[in-house]
C-alpha positions in Angstrom: 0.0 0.0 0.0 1.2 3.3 -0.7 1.1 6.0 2.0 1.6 9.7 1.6 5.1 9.5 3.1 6.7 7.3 0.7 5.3 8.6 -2.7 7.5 10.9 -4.6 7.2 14.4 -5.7 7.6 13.0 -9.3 5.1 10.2 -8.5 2.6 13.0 -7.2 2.9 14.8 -10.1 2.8 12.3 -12.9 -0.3 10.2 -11.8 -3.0 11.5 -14.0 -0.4 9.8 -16.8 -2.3 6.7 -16.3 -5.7 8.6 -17.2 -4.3 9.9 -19.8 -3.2 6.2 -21.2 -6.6 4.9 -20.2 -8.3 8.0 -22.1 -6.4 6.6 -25.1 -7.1 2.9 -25.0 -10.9 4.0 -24.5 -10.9 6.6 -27.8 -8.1 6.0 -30.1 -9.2 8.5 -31.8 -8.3 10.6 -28.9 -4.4 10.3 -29.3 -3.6 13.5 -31.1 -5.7 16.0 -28.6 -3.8 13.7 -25.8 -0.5 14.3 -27.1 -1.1 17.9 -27.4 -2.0 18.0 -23.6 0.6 16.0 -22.4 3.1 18.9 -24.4 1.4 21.8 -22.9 2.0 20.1 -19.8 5.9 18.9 -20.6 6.5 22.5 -21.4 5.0 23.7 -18.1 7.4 21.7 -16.0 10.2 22.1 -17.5 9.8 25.9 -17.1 9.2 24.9 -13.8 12.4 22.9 -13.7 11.0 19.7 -13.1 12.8 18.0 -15.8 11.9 14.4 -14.5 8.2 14.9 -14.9 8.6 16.9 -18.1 10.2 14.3 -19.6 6.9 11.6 -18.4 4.8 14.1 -20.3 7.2 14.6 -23.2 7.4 10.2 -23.2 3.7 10.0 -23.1 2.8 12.5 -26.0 4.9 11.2 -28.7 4.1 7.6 -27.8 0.4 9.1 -28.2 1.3 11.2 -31.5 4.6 11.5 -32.8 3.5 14.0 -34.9 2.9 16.7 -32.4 6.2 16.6 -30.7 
């Protein structure tokens, strides 16, 4: 079980990934607003200089669309 105290920041802050997954199993045709999303919100941490979740986001929108990275 995970409890508050041994999640990560980076956990924390990447969990709606696996929506974003399921959202795109669900609606395939869903992949290219998804991968837009997940840029927007690569872009936003990496400003913020969290370059590990940036990087999830970054992952997760060109496996979604390559074509929007």
């Amino acid at each position: 079980m995970t409890t508050a105290s041994n999640v990560t920041r980076a956990e924390r802050t990447t969990e709606s990934i696996s929506l974003l997954e399921t959202a795109a199993k669900i609606d395939p045709e869903s992949h290219g607003h998804i991968a837009k999303v997940c840029v927007e919100i690569s872009k936003y941490y990496a400003k913020k200089g969290f370059l590990l979740e940036s990087g999830a986001y970054a992952m997760l929108a060109g496996e979604a669309s390559p074509d929007q990275l």
